[in-house]
C-alpha positions as CSV (number, residue, x, y, z in Angstrom):
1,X,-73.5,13.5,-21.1
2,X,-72.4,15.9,-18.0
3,X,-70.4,14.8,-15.5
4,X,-72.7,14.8,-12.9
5,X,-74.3,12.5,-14.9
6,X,-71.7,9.6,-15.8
7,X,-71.4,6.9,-13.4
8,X,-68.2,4.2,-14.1
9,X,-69.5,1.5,-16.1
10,X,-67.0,-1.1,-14.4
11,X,-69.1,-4.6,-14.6
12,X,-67.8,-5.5,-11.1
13,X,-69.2,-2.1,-9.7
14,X,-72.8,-3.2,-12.0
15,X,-73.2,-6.0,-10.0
16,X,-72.3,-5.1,-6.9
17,X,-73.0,-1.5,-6.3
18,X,-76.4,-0.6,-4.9
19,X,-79.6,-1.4,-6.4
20,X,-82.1,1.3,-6.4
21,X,-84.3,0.5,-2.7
22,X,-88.3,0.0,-3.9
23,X,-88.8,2.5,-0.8
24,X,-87.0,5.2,-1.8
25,X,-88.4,8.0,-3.7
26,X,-87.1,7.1,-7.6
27,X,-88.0,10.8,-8.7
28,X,-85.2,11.5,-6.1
29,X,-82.7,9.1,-7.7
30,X,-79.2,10.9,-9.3
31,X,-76.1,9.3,-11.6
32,X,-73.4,8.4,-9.0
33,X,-70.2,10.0,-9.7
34,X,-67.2,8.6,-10.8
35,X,-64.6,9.2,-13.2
36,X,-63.8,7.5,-16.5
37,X,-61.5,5.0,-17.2
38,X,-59.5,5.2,-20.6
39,X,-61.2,3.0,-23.3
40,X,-58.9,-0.1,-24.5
41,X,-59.4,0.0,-28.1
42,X,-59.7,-2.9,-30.6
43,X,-59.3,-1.3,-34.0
44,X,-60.1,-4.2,-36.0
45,X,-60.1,-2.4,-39.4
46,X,-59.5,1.2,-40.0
47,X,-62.2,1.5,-42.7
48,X,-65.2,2.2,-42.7
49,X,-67.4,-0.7,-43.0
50,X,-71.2,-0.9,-44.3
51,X,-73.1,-3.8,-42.3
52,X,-74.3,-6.1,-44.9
53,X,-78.3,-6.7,-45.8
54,X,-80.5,-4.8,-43.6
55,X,-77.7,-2.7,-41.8
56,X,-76.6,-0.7,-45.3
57,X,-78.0,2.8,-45.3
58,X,-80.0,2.6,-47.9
59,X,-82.5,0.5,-45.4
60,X,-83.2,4.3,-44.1
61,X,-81.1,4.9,-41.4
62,X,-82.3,8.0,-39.8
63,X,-79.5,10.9,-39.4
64,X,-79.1,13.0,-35.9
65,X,-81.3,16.2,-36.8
66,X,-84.0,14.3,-39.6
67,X,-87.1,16.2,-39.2
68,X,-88.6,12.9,-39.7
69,X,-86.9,9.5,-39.2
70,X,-87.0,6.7,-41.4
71,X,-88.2,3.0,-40.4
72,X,-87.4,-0.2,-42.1
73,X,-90.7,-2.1,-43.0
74,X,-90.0,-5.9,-41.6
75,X,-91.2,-7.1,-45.4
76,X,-87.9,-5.2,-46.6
77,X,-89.7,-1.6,-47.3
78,X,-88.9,1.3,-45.7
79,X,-91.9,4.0,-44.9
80,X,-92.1,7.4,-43.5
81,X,-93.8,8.0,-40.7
82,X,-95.5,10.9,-38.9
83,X,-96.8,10.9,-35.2
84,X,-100.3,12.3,-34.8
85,X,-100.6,15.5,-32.9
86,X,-102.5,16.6,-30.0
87,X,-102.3,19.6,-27.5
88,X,-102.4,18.3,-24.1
89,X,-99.4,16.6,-22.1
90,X,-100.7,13.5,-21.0
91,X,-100.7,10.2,-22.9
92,X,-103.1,10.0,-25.3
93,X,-102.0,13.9,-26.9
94,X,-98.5,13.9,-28.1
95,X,-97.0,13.8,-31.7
96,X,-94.0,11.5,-32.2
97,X,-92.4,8.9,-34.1
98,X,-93.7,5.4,-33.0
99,X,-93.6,2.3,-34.8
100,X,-96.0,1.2,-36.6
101,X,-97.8,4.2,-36.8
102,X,-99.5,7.0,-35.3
103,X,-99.2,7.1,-31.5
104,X,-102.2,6.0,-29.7
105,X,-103.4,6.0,-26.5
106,X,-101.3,2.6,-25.9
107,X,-98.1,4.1,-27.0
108,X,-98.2,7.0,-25.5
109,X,-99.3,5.5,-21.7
110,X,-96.0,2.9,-22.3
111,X,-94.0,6.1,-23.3
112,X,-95.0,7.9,-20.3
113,X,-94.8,4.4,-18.1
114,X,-91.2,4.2,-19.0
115,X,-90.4,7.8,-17.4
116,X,-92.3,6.6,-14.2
117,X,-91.1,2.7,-13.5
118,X,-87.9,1.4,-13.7
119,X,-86.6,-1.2,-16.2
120,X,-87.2,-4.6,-15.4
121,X,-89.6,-3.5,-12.5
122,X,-91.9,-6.8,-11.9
123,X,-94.7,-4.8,-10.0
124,X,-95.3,-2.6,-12.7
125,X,-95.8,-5.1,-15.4
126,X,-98.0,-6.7,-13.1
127,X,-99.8,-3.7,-12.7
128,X,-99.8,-3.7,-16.9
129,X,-100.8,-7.2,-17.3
130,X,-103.9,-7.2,-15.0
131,X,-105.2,-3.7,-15.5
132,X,-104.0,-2.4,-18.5
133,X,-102.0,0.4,-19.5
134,X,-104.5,3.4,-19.6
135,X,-105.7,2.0,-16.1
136,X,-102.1,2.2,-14.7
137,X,-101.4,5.9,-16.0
138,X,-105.1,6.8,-14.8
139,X,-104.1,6.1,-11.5
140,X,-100.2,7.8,-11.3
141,X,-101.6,10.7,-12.4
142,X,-104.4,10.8,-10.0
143,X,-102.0,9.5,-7.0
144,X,-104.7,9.0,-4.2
145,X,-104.6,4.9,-2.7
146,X,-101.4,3.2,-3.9
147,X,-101.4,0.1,-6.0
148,X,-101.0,-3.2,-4.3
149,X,-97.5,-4.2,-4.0
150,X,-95.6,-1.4,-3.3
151,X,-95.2,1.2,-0.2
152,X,-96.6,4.1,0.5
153,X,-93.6,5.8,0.6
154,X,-92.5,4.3,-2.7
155,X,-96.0,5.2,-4.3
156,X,-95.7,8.6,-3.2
157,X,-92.7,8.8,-5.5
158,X,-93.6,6.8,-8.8
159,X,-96.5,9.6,-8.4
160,X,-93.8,12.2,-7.9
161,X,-92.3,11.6,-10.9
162,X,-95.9,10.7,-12.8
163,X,-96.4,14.4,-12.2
164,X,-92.8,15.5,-14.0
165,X,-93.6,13.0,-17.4
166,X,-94.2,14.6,-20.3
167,X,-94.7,11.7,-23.0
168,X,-95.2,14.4,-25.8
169,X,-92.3,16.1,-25.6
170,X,-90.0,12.5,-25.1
171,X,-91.4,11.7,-28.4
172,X,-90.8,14.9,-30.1
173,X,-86.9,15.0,-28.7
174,X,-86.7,11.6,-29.2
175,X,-88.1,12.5,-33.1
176,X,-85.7,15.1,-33.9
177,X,-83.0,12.6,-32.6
178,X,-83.6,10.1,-35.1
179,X,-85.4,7.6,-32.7
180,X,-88.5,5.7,-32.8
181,X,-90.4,4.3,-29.7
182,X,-91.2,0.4,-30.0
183,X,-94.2,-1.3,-28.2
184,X,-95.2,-4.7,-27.3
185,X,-97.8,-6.3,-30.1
186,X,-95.8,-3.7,-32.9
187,X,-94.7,-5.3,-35.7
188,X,-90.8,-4.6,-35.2
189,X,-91.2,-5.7,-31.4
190,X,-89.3,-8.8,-31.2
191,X,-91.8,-11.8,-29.4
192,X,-88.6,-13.0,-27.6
193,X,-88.6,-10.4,-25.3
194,X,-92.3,-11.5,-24.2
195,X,-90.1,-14.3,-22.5
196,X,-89.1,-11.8,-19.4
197,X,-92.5,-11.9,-18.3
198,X,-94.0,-9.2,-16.1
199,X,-89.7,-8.2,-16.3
200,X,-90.5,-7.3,-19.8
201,X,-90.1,-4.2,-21.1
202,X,-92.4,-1.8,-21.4
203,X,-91.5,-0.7,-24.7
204,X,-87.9,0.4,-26.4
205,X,-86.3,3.1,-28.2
206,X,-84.5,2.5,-31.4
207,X,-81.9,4.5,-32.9
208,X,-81.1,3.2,-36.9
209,X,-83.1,2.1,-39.7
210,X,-83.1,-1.8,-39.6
211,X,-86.3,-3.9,-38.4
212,X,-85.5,-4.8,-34.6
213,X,-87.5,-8.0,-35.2
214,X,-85.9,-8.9,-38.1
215,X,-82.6,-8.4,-36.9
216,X,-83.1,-10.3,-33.4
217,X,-84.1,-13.6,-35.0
218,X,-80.7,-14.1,-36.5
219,X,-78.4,-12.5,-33.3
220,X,-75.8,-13.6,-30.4
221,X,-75.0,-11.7,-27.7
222,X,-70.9,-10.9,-27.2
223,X,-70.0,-9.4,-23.2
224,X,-67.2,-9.6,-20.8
225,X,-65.4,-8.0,-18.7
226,X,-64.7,-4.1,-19.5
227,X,-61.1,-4.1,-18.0
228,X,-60.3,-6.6,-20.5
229,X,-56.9,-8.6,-21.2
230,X,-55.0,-7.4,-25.0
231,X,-56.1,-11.9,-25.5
232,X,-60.0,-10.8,-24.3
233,X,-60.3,-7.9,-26.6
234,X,-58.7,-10.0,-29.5
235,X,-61.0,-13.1,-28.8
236,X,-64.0,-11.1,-28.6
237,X,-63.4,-8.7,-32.0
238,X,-62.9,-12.1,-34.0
239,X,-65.8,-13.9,-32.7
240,X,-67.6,-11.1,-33.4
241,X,-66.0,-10.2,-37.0
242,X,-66.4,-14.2,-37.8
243,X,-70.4,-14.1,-36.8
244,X,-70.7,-11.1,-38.7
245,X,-69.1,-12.9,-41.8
246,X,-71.5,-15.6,-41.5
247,X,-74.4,-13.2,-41.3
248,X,-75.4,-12.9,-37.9
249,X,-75.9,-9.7,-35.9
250,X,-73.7,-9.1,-32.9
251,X,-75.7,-7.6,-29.8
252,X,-73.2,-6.2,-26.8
253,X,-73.6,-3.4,-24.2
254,X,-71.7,-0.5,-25.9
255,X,-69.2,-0.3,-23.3
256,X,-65.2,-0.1,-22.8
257,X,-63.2,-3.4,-23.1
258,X,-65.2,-6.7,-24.5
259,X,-68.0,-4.9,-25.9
260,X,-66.0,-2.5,-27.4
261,X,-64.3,-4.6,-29.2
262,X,-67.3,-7.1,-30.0
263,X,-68.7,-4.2,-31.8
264,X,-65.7,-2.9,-33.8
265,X,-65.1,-6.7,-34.4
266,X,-68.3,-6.7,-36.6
267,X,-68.2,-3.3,-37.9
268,X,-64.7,-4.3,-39.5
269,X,-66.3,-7.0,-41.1
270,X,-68.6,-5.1,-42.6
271,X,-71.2,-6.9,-41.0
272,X,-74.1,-5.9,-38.3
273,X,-74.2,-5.1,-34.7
274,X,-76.3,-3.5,-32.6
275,X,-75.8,-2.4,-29.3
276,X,-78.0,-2.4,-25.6
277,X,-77.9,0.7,-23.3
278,X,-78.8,1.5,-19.9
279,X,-79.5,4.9,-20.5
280,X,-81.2,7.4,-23.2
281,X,-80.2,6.1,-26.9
282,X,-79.8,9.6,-27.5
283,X,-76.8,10.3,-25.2
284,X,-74.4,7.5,-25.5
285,X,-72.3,6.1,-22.7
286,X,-69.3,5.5,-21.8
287,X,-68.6,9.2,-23.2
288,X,-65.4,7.4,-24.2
289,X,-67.5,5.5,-26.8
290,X,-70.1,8.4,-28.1
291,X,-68.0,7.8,-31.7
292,X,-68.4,4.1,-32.0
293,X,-72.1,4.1,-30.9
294,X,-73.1,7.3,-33.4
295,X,-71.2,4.9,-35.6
296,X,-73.4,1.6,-34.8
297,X,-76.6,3.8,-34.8
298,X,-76.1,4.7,-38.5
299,X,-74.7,1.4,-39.4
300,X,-77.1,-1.1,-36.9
301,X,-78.8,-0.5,-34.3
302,X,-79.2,1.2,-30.9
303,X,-81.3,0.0,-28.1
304,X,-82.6,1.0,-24.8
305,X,-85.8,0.8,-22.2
306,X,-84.9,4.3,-20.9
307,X,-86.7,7.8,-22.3
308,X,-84.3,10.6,-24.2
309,X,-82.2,12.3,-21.8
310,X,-82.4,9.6,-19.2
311,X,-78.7,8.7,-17.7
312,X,-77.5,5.0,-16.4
313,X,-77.3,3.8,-12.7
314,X,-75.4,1.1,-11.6
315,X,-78.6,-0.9,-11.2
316,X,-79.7,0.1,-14.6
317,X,-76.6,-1.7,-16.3
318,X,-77.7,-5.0,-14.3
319,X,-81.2,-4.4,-15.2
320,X,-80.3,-3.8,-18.8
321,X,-78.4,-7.3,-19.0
322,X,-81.6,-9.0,-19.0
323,X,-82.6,-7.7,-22.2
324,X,-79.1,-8.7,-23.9
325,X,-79.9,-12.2,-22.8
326,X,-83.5,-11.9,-24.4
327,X,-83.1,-10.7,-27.3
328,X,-81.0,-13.0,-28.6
329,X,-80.2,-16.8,-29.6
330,X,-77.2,-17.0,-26.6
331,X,-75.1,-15.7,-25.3
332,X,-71.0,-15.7,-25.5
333,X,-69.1,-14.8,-22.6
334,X,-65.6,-13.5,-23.2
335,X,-63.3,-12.8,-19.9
336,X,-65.2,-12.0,-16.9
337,X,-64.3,-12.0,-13.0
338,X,-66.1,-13.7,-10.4
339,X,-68.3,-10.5,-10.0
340,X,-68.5,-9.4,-13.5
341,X,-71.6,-7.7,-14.5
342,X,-71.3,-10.2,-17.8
343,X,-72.3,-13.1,-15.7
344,X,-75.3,-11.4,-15.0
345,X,-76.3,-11.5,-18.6
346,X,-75.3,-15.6,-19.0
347,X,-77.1,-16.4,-16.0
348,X,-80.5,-14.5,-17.5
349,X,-80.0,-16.1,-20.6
350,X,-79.8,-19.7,-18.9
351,X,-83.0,-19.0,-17.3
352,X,-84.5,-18.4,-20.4
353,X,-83.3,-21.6,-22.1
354,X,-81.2,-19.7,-24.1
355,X,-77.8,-21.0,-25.1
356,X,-74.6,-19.6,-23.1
357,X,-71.0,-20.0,-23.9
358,X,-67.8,-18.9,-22.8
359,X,-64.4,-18.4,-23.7
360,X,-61.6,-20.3,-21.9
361,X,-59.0,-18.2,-20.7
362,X,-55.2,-18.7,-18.7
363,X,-55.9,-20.7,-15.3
364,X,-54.1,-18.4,-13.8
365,X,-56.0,-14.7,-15.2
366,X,-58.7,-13.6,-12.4
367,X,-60.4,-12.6,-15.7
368,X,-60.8,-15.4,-16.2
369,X,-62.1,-17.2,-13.2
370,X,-65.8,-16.2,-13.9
371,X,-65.8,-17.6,-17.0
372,X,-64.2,-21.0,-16.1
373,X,-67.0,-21.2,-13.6
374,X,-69.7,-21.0,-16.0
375,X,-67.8,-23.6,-18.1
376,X,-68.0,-26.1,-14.9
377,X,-71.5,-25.7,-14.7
378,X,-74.3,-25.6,-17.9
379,X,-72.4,-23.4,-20.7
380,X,-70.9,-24.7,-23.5
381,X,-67.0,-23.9,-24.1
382,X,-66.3,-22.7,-27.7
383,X,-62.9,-21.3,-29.4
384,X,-64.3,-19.9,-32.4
385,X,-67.5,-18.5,-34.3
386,X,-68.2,-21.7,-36.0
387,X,-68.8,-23.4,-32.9
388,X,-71.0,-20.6,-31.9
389,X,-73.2,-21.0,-34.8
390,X,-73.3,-24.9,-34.8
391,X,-75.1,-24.1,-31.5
392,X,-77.4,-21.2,-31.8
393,X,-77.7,-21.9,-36.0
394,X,-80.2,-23.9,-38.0
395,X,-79.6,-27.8,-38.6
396,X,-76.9,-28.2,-40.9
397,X,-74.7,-25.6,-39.7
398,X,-71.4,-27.5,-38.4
399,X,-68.4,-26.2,-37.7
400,X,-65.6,-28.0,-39.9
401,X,-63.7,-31.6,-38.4
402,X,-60.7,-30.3,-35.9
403,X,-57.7,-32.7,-36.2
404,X,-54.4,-31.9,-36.5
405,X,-51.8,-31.8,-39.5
406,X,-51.2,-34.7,-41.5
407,X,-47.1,-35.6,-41.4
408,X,-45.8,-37.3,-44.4
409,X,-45.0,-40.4,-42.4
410,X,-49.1,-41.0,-41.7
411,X,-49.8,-41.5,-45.4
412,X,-47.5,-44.9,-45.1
413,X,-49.0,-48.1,-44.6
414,X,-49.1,-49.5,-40.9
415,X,-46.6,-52.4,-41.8
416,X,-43.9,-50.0,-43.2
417,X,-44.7,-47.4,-40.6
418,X,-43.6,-50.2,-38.4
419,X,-40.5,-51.1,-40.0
420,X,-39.4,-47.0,-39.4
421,X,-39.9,-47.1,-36.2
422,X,-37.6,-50.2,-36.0
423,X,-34.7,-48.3,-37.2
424,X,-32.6,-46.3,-33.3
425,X,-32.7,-42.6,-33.7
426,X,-28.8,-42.5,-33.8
427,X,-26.5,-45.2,-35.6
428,X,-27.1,-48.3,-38.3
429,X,-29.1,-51.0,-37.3
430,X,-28.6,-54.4,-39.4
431,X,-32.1,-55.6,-41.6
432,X,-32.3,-58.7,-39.1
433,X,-32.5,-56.2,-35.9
434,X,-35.0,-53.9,-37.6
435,X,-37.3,-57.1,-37.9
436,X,-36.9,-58.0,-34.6
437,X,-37.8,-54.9,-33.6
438,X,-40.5,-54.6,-36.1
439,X,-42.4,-57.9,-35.4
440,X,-41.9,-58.9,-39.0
441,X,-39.3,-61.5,-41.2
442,X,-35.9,-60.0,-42.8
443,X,-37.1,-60.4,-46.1
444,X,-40.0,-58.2,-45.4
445,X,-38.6,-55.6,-42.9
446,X,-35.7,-55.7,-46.4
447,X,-38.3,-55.1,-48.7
448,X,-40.0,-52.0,-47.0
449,X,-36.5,-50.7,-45.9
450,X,-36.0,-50.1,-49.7
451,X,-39.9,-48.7,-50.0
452,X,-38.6,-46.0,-47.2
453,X,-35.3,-45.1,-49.0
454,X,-37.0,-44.5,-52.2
455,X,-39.7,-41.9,-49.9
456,X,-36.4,-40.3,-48.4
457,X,-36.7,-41.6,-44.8
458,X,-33.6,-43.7,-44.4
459,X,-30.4,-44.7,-46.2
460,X,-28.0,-47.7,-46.7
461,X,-25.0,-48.1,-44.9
462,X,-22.6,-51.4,-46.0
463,X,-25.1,-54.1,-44.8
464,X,-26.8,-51.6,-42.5
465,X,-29.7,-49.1,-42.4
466,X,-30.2,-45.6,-40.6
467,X,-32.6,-42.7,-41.0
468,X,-31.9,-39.9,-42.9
469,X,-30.4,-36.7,-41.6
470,X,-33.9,-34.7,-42.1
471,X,-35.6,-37.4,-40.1
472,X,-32.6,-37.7,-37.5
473,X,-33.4,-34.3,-37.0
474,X,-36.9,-34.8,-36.5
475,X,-36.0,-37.2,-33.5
476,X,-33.6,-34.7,-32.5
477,X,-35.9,-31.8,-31.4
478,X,-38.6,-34.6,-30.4
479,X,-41.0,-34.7,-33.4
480,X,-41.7,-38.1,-33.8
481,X,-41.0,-38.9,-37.4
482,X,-44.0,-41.6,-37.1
């Protein structure tokens, strides 16, 4: 990616930078500029793992430069296959790799769509829903009266940019790249989606050889803050690694800090992770992170609404959170500020139904704050991956009891556990005095003195009793002995 292209990925800057205006002309729309901030890295293992099951290569992973890409067949298969061919530009003539199939007229009208609309753009999947795809395209390409629902001035430049798609040619680059174009109704698009409503995509493009479906039935979504905490970027790699272990894939945004680390967490583990972009899945952002998501594209996945060559905006990344929160069973939130892009994603997700958690941080970490205020209000605070899965899981899958460790001292019975506890910290006490402190007759508190001296807790002194130096020492640095 050129620098003219990159825009900081900061999640604070996602959310509250400026939204693309429906009035202005989106053909005229550039990356902002900013520079890159260095990547905090998470190196969970320095192998390199294979994701288990569906993410192995032999599913048929497609390399960067295939003539033809592979694609996993959802019944466990994997088939080659080959775009038809035509000679014109519009949709309806192009050759390319599409799943499912050849590309028809569908396909290639929702490949051309998503070089004309924006993601997430509610007008436009109305436009979809009520008159069809080839009706939509029929009119961009004609321009002439505007749709209802938008501006003149904006019509003037969705038709702008109608006029620059070449649906054809996004197939064949995003062909030789090893990338497949998804559409509703396939049989890898994953029905969850169909939850965003006229917000729902238009289509994706997937980078990697495992079934999208497949994968998104069985995955949680890992985000924070990208300016993470050391204690963020270590919370977020073992969640991720333990979900992984117990067979789930791990969905995040690609980017610096939480992600990051969500995704190396799982690639250590030698388990599955895909990952969400808001821009072309053939041109990886951050730049920072081009390694690590080559690396999840031929190990998992790679996801994004946006054509090949396309290049994030800050309203993209926003836009993109929605699909995060979609695709998957909940959504964990690890660090995030008040104005974290992150919060964006758990806040789609609870509008969906889906579950959303968070990771308590230090009261006193501004990293923390966003977090803590989705804890106050409908998500669910969990430490580990277990509790994860004992909420987004099947029936049955419970995290183990928590308790703390058993002492020595709890095994005893109530009586004699009395009877200890009769005995000062410092000094001999007499066998009547340790009755009278232990509710009980001499003979008895007698009897279970000699039970606790054969166990090691106390000793005999002349016609007194004390503890013994190990338990003195308990007392001492304030571990109670009982």
């Amino acid at each position: 990616m050129t620098g003219a292209e990159a825009v900081p990925e900061d999640d604070a800057m996602a959310e509250g930078g400026r939204a693309v205006s429906q009035d202005d002309d989106p053909a005229a729309h550039g990356a902002a500029r900013g520079g890159d901030t260095a990547s905090r890295l998470d190196t969970v293992s320095g192998r390199d793992a294979v994701p288990r099951g569906d993410a192995s290569p032999r599913s048929g992973g497609a390399a960067r430069g295939d003539a033809v890409p592979r694609e996993v067949d959802p019944r466990g298969g994997s088939a080659t296959r080959r775009g038809g061919r035509g000679g014109g530009d519009g949709p309806g003539d192009g050759d390319g790799e599409v799943s499912g199939g050849q590309a028809d007229d569908e396909s290639l009208g929702r490949v051309f769509l998503t070089r004309v609309l924006e993601p997430g753009d509610e007008t436009g999947g109305r436009w979809v829903r009520e008159r069809g795809v080839a009706e939509v395209v029929r009119r961009l390409r004609e321009g002439g009266r505007a749709l209802p629902g938008v501006s003149e001035k904006r019509w003037a430049g969705l038709c702008a940019r109608a006029g620059r798609a070449e649906p054809r040619r996004d197939l064949a680059v995003a062909r030789t790249a090893g990338v497949r174009f998804v559409a509703p109704g396939a049989a890898e698009w994953p029905r969850q989606l169909d939850d965003l409503g006229d917000a729902r995509p238009l289509g994706l493009w997937v980078r990697g050889g495992p079934s999208l479906r497949v994968w998104a039935l069985r995955s949680v979504a890992v985000v924070g803050a990208r300016a993470c905490t050391d204690y963020g970027a270590h919370m977020a790699a073992t969640l991720a690694a333990g979900l992984a272990e117990r067979g789930w894939v791990v969905v995040s945004g690609g980017a610096y800090g939480v992600d990051g680390a969500a995704h190396r967490g799982a690639l250590g583990a030698g388990g599955a992770t895909a990952a969400v972009l808001a821009c072309g899945v053939d041109r990886p952002y951050p730049p920072g992170h081009s390694g690590l998501i080559t690396r999840i594209a031929e190990q998992g996945l790679v996801v994004g609404e946006l054509p090949p060559g396309d290049h994030p905006t800050p309203s993209r990344f926003i836009l993109r959170n929605r699909v995060i929160a979609a695709l998957t069973r909940g959504t964990v939130v690890v660090e995030a500020a008040y104005r974290s892009g992150s919060l964006a994603t758990a806040r789609a997700a609870q509008r969906l139904g889906r579950h959303t958690m968070g990771v308590p941080g230090p009261a006193t970490s501004a990293l923390s704050a966003g977090v803590h205020e989705l804890l106050r209000g409908d998500a669910v605070l969990v430490n580990d991956a277990a509790e994860v899965v004992e909420l987004v899981g099947d029936m049955g899958e419970l995290p183990p009891d928590r308790r703390g460790p058993v002492l020595p001292t709890d095994l005893l019975e109530p009586r004699t556990r009395q009877v200890l506890a009769g005995l000062p910290a410092r000094g001999v006490a007499a066998a009547a005095e340790v009755a009278r402190r232990a509710q009980t007759t001499r003979d008895d508190a007698i009897a279970r003195l000699y039970e606790l001296r054969a166990l090691g807790y106390v000793e005999r002194h002349g016609d007194g009793w004390k503890l013994t130096r190990q338990m003195m020492m308990s007392v001492r640095d304030g571990r109670a002995p009982y």
